[in-house]
KOLKE-133793 format. One record per residue (C-alpha): z, x, y; residue number from 1. Coordinates in nm, 4 decimals, decimal comma. Layout:
<sites>
         z         x         y  pos
         Z         X         Y  NUM
...
</sites>
This chain:
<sites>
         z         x         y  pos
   -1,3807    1,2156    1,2230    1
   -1,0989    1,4424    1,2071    2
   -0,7722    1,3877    1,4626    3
   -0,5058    1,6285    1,5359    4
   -0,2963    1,3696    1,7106    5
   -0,0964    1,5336    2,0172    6
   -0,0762    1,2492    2,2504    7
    0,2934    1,0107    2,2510    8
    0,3021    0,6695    2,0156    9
   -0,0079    0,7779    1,7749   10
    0,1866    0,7318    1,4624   11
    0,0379    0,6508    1,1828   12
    0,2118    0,3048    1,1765   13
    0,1169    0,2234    1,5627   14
   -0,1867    0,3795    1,5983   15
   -0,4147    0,1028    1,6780   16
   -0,1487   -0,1603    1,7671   17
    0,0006    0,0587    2,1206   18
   -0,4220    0,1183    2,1712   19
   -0,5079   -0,2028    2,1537   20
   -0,1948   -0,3156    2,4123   21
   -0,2967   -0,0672    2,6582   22
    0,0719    0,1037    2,5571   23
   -0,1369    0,4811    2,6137   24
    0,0690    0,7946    2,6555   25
    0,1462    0,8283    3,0492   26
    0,2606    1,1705    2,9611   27
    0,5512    1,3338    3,3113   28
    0,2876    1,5841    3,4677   29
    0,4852    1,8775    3,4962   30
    0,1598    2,0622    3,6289   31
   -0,1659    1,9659    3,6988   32
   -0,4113    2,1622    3,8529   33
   -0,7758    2,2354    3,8111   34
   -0,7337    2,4916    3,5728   35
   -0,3808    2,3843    3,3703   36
   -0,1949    2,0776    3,2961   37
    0,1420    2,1020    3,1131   38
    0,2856    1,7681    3,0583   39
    0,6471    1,6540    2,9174   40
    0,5742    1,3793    2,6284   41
    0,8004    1,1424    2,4880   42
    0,8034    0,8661    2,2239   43
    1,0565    0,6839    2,0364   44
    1,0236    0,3961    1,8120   45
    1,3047    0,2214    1,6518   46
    1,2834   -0,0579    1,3793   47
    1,5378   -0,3270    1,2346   48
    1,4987   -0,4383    0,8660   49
    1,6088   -0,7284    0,6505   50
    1,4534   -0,7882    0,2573   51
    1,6032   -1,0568    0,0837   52
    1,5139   -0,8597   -0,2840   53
    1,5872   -0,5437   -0,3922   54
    1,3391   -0,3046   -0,6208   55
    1,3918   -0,0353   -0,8817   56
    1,1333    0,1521   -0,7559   57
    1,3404    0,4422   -0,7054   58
    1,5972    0,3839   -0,8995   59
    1,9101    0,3748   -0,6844   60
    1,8926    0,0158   -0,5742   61
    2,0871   -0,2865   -0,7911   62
    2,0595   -0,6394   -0,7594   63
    2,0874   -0,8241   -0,4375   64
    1,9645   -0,7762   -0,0241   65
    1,9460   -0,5316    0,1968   66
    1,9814   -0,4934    0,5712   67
    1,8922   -0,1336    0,7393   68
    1,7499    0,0139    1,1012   69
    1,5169    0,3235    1,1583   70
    1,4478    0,5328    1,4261   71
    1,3183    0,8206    1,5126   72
    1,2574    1,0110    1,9061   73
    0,9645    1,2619    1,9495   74
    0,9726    1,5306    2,2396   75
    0,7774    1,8273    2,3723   76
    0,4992    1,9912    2,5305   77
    0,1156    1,9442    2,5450   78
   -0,0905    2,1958    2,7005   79
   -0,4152    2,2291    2,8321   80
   -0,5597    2,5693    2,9889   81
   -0,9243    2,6306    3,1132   82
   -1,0304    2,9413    2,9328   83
   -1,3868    3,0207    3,0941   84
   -1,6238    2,7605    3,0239   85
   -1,4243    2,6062    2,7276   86
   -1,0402    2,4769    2,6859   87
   -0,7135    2,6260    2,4902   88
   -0,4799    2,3266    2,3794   89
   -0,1746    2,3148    2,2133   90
    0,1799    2,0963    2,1726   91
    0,4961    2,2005    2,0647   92
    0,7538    1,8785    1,9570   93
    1,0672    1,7866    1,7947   94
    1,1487    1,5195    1,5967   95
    1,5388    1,3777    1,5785   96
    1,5038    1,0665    1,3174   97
    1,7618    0,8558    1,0838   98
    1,8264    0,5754    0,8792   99
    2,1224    0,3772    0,9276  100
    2,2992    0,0761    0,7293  101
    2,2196    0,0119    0,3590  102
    1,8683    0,1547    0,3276  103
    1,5911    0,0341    0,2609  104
    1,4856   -0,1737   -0,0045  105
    1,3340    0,0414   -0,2859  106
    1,6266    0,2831   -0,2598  107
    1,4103    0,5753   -0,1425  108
    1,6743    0,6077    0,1751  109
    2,0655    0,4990    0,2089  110
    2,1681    0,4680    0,5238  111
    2,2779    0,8622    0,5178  112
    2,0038    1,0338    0,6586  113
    1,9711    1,2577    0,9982  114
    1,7599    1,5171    1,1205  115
    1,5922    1,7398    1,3831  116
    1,3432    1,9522    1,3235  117
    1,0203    2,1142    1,5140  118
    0,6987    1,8334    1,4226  119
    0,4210    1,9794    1,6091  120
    0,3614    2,3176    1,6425  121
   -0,0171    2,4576    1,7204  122
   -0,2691    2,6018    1,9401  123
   -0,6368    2,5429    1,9798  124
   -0,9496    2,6154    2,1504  125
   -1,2906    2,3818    2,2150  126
   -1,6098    2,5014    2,3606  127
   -1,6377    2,2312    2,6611  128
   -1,9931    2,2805    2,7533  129
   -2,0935    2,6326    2,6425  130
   -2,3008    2,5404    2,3644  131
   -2,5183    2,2336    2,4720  132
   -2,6739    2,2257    2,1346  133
   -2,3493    2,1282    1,9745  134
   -2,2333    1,8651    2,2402  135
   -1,9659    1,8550    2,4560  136
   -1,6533    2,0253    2,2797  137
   -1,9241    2,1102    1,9762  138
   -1,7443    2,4297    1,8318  139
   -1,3212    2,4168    1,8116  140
   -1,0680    2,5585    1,6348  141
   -0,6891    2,4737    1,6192  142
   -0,4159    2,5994    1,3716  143
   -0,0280    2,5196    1,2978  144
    0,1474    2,2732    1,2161  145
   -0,0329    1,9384    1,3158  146
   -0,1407    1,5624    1,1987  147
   -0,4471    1,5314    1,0583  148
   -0,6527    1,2362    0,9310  149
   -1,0123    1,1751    0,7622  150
   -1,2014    0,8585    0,8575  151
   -0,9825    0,5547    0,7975  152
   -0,7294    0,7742    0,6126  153
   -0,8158    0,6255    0,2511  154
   -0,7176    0,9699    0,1519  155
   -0,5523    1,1620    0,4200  156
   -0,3627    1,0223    0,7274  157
   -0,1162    1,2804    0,8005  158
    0,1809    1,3512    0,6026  159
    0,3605    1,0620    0,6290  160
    0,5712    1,0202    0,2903  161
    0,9063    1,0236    0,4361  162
    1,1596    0,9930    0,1370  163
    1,5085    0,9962    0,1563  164
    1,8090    1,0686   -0,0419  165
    1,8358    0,7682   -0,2334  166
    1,5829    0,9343   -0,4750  167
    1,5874    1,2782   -0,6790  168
    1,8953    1,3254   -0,5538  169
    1,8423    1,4227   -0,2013  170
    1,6094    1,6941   -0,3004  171
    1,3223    1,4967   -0,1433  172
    1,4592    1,4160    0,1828  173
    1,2579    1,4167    0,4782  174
    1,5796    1,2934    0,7390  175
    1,5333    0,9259    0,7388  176
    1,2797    0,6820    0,8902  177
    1,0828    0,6188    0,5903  178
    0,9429    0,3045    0,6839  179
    0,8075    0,4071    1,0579  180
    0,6629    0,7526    0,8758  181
    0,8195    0,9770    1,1368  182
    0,7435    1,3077    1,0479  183
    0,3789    1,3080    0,9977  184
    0,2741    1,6780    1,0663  185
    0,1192    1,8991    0,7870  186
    0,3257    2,2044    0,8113  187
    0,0451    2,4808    0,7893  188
   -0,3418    2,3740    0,9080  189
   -0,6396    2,5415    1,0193  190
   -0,9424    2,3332    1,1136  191
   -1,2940    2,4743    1,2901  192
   -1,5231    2,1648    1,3883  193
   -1,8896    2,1930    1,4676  194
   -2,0596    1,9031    1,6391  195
   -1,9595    1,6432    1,9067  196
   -1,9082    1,2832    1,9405  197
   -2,2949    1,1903    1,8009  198
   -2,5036    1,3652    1,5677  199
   -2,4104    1,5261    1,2685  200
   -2,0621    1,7082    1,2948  201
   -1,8480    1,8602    1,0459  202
   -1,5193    2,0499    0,9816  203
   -1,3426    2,3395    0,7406  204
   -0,9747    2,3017    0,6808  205
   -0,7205    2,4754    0,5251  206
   -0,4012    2,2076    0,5055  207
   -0,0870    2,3016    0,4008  208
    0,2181    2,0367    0,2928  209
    0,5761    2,1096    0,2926  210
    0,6719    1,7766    0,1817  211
    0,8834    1,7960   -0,1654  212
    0,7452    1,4164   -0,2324  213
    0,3529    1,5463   -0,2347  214
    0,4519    1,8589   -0,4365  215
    0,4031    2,0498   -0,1304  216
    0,0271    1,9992   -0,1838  217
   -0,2111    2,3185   -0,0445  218
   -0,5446    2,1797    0,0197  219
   -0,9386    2,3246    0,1013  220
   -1,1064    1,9898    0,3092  221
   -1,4831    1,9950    0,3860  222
   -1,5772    1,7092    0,5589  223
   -1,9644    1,6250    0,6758  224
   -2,0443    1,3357    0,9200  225
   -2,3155    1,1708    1,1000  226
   -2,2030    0,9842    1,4240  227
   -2,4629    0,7344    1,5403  228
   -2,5017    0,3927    1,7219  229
   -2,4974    0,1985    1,4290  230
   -2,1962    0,3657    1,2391  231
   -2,0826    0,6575    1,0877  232
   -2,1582    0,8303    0,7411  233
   -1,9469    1,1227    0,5682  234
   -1,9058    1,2829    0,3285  235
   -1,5302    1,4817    0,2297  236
   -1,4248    1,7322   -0,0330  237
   -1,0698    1,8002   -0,1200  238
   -0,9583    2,0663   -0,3667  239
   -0,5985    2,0815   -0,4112  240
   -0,5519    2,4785   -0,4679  241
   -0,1967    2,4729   -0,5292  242
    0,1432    2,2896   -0,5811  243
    0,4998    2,4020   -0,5587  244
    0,6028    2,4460   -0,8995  245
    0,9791    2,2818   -0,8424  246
    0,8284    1,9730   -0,7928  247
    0,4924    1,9817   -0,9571  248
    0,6210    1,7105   -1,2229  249
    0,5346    1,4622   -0,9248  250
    0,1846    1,4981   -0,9704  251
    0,1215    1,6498   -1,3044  252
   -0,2391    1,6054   -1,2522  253
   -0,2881    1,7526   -0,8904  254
   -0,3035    2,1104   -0,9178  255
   -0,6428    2,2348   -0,9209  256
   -0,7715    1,8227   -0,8500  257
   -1,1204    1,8065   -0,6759  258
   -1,1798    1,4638   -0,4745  259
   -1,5463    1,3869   -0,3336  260
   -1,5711    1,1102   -0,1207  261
   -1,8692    0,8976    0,0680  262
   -1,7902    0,6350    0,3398  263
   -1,9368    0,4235    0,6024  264
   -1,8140    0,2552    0,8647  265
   -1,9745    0,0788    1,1528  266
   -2,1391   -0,2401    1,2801  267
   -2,5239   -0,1620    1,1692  268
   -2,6338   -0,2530    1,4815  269
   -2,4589   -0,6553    1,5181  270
   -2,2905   -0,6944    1,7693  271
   -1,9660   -0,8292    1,6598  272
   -1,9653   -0,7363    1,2947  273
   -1,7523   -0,4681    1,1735  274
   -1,8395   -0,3111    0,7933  275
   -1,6691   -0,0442    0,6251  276
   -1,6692    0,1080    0,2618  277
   -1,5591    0,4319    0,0617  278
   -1,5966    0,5581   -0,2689  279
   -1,3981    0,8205   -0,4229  280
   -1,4276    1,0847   -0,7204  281
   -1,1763    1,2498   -0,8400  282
   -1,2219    1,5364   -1,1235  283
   -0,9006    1,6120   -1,2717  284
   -0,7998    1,7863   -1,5914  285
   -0,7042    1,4775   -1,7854  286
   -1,0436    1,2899   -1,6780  287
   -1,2238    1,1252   -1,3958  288
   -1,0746    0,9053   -1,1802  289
   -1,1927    0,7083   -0,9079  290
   -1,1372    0,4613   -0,5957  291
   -1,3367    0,2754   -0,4298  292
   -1,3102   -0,0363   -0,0986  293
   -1,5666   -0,2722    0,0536  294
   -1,4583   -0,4192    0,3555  295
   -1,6536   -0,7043    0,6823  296
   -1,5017   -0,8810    0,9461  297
   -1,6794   -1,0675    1,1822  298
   -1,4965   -1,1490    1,5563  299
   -1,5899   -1,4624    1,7848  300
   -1,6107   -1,2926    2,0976  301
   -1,7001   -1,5986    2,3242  302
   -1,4474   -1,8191    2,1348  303
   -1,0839   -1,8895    2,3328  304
   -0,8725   -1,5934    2,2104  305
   -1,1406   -1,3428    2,0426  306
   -1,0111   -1,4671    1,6789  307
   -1,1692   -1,2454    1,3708  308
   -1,1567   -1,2590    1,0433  309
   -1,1967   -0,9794    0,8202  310
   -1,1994   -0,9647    0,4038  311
   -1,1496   -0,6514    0,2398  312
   -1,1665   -0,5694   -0,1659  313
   -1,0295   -0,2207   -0,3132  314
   -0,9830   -0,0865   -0,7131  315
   -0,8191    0,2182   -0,7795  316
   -0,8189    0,3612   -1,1069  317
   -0,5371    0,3858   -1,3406  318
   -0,4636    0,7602   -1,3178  319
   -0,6079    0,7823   -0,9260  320
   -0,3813    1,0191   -0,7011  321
   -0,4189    0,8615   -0,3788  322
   -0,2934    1,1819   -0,2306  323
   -0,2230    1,1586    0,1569  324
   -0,2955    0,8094    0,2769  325
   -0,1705    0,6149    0,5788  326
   -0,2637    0,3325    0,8404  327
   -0,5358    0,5350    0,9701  328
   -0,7039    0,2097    1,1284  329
   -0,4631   -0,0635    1,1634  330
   -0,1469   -0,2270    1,0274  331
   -0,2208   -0,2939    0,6579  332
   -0,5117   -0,0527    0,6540  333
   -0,3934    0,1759    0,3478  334
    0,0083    0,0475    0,3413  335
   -0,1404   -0,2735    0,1741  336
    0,1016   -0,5212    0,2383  337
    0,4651   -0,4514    0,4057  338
    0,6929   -0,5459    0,1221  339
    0,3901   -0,3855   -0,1391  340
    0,3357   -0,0913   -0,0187  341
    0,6646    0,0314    0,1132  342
    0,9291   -0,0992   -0,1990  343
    0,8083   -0,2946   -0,4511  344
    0,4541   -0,0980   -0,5426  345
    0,1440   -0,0662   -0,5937  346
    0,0812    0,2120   -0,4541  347
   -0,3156    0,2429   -0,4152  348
   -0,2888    0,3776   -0,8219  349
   -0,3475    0,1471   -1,1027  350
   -0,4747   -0,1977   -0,8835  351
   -0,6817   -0,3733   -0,7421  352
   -0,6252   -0,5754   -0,4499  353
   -0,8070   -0,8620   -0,2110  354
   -0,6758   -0,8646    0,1275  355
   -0,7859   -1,1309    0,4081  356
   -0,6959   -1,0096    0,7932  357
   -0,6789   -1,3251    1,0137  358
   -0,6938   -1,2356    1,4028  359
   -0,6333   -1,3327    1,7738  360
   -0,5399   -1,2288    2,1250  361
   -0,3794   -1,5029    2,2990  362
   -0,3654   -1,2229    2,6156  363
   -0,4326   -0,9514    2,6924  364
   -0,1615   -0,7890    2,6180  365
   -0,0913   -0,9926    2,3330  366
   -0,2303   -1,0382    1,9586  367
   -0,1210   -1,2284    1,6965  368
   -0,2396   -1,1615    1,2996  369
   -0,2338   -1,2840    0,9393  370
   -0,2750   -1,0692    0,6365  371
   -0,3022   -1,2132    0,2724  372
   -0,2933   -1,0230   -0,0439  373
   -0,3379   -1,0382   -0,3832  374
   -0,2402   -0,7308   -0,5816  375
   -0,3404   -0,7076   -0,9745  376
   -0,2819   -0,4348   -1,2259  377
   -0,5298   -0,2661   -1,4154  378
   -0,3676   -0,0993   -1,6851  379
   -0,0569   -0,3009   -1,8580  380
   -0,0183   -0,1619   -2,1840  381
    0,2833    0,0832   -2,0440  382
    0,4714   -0,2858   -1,9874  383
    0,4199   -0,2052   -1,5844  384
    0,2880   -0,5562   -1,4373  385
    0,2886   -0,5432   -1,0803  386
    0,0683   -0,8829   -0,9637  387
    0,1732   -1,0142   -0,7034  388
    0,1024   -1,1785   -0,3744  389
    0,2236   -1,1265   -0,0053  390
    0,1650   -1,2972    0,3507  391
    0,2420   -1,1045    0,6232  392
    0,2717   -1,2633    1,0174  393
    0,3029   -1,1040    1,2448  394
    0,2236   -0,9605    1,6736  395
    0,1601   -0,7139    1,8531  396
    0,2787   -0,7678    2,2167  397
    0,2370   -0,5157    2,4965  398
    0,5398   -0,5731    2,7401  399
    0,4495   -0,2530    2,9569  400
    0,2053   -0,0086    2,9445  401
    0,4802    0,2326    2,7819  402
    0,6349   -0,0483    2,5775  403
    0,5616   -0,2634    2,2661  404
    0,7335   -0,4645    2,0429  405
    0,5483   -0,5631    1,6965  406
    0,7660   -0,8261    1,5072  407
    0,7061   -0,9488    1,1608  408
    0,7688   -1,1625    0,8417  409
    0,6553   -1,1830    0,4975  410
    0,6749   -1,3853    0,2056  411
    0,6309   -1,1849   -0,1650  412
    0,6145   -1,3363   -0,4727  413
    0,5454   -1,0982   -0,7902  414
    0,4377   -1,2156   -1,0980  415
    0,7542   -1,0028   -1,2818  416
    1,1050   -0,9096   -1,2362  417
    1,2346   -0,5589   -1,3036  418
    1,3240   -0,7108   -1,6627  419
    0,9348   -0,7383   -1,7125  420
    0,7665   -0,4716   -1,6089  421
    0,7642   -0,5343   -1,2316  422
    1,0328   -0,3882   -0,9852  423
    1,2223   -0,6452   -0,8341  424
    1,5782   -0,6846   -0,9389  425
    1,7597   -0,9834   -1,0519  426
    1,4199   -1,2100   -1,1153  427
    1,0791   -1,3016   -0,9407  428
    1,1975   -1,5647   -0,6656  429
    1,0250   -1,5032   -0,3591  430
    1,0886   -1,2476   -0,1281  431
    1,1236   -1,3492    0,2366  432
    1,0958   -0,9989    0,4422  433
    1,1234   -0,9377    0,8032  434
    1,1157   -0,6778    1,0657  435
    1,1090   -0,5901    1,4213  436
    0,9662   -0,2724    1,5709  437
    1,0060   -0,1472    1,9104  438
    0,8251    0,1644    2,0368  439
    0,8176    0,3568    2,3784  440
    0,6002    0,6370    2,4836  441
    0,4879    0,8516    2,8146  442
</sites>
């Protein structure tokens, strides 16, 4: 289903970590009335960093550790107006983030980057109950700038690429915060949705990036879904229409890219067993390309502390452009592994990757997780061998309702130094990674 997030601590990163803790924006009602509701909205998260390895990845890093902090704070408006029998909606925010200290560890930031700039900037209007046929809120519209994300986000989950100056010389610079993805907002969007919560549904989208990193991608998105008891089906097209020429060397391959993908995701019916899956086609003028997951988990709901277990393969092709994805689901959903994903590569192109998710909730408010990987290249002729493996601990605990603090380490040990073929500098000892976040939200 398609989200236009406007609600505090629904980043990309935290998404279903603050959910699950009960940390839910408790927006500051500054009316709220039968007819309008204008409410104040804040959210800040702030992160500390340590990686014991360095990675070439970008090119600006040499040999050694590195030690940095991100943060960003998020602030506006969210309005909602009764407009007849349906509903206008709308947010306006800014975004002040940074990166402080050495960078981080791939070199894409340095420790020099600040900035604040409008995030969320769009109006909207659903049908509420005019059109029975179509469901509740069956026919809406919304334009501006705005998140977006498709399904899990295997290929869009806002536009989270936040690059620094540590890389192209500054010219890709999104003001800091790469890790915590602060700036997530496509910069021009319009979406109309038929359909509600059940049934078939679908949506038309014109997105619009002004991200330097993603070429400034402009997009067409059709997406087609059937909601039902057992799970839900889609189907998504993507043609990339246009890219900004400055910075179309990025992505050679993207201009004029079509992407079809099918997915599934659901419990077919079991109680406690979660599937999901996605396949991906992607015509470009080179060739075909393609991507593909399969992904169960079963969770012992009558056991002491709800523990699950989940097991999740996915290939992507050796010329795939994995355009927009994010952590559309969970920690580790489409950032596969913390020290992987974020420095030392892959980056859902060229791999394929096994992935176990250990799980439990000690409390309520509390949850405690393991996630395994095992990351092997495809294509090696080029002399690019990124194998590796990674263990990530880590928990999720809910001190408030409008606080949580998710710390974690991880061990990564690639196959190959910088030297040969892989990215970390100085040799392939193990990597011992940690990190603490702390986010806030009403």
């Amino acid at each position: 289903m398609i989200t236009a997030y406007s609600k505090a601590v629904k980043r990309a990163l935290l998404a279903c970590s603050l959910t699950a803790l009960g940390a839910h924006s408790q927006a500051l009602e500054l009316v709220a009335n039968d007819q309008t509701r204008l409410d104040l909205t804040i959210e800040g998260v702030g992160g500390v960093f340590h990686s014991q390895e360095n990675y070439a990845t970008a090119g600006s890093k040499s040999e050694g550790s590195s030690s940095w902090q991100e943060g960003y704070l998020k602030y506006g408006l969210a309005l909602e107006q009764q407009l007849g029998g349906g509903q206008l909606f709308g947010a306006v925010n800014a975004l002040s983030s940074g990166t402080w200290d050495d960078g981080d560890a791939a070199g894409f930031s340095d420790g020099s980057e600040r900035e604040t700039d409008v995030e969320d900037a769009y109006l909207g209007w659903r049908s509420g109950d005019l059109f029975p046929a179509l469901g509740e809120n069956g026919l809406a519209f919304s334009a501006g700038r705005q998140a977006i994300k498709i399904g899990d986000g295997f290929l869009i989950s806002g536009d989270a690429l936040n690059f620094g100056n540590g890389i192209a010389g500054g010219d890709l610079n999104r003001g800091g915060a790469y890790y915590l993805a602060a700036r997530q907002a496509f910069d021009k969007t319009a979406v109309l949705s038929l359909g509600g919560d059940s049934g078939w549904r679908g949506d038309a989208m014109w997105i619009e990036s002004d991200n330097p990193a993603q070429a400034e991608a402009a997009m067409q998105v059709g997406n087609l879904e059937h909601v039902g008891d057992a799970g839900t089906f889609g189907l998504t097209y993507i043609k990339v229409d246009d890219v900004e020429e400055d910075f179309a060397f990025l992505y050679p391959q993207r201009d004029g890219e079509e992407t079809w993908s099918l997915r599934y995701q659901g419990d077919a019916g079991v109680d406690n067993l979660f599937l999901s899956g996605e396949y991906a086609w992607q015509d470009q003028d080179q060739g075909d390309e393609d991507a593909w997951y399969l992904e169960a988990g079963w969770t012992f709901a009558d056991a002491p502390w709800q523990p699950s277990v989940h097991y999740r393969y996915s290939r992507f092709s050796e010329g795939f452009d994995p355009l927009f994805y994010g952590n559309g689901r969970s920690l580790g959903t489409w950032f596969q592994g913390e020290v992987a994903a974020n420095y030392a590569g892959p980056f859902n192109t060229n791999t394929k990757v096994h992935n176990i998710a250990l799980g439990a909730t000690p409390r309520e408010n509390l949850s405690i997780g393991l996630l395994a990987y095992d990351f092997a290249t495809l294509d090696q002729d080029a002399g690019v061998n990124l194998d590796a493996r990674e263990f990530d601990l880590y928990a999720e605990w809910g001190v408030t309702a409008n606080l949580a603090i998710i710390p974690l380490i991880g061990l990564y040990q690639p196959d190959a130094s910088a030297d040969d073929g892989g990215t970390q500098l100085g040799g392939d000892d193990d990597n011992l990674y940690t990190q603490l976040i702390v986010a806030f939200g009403f």
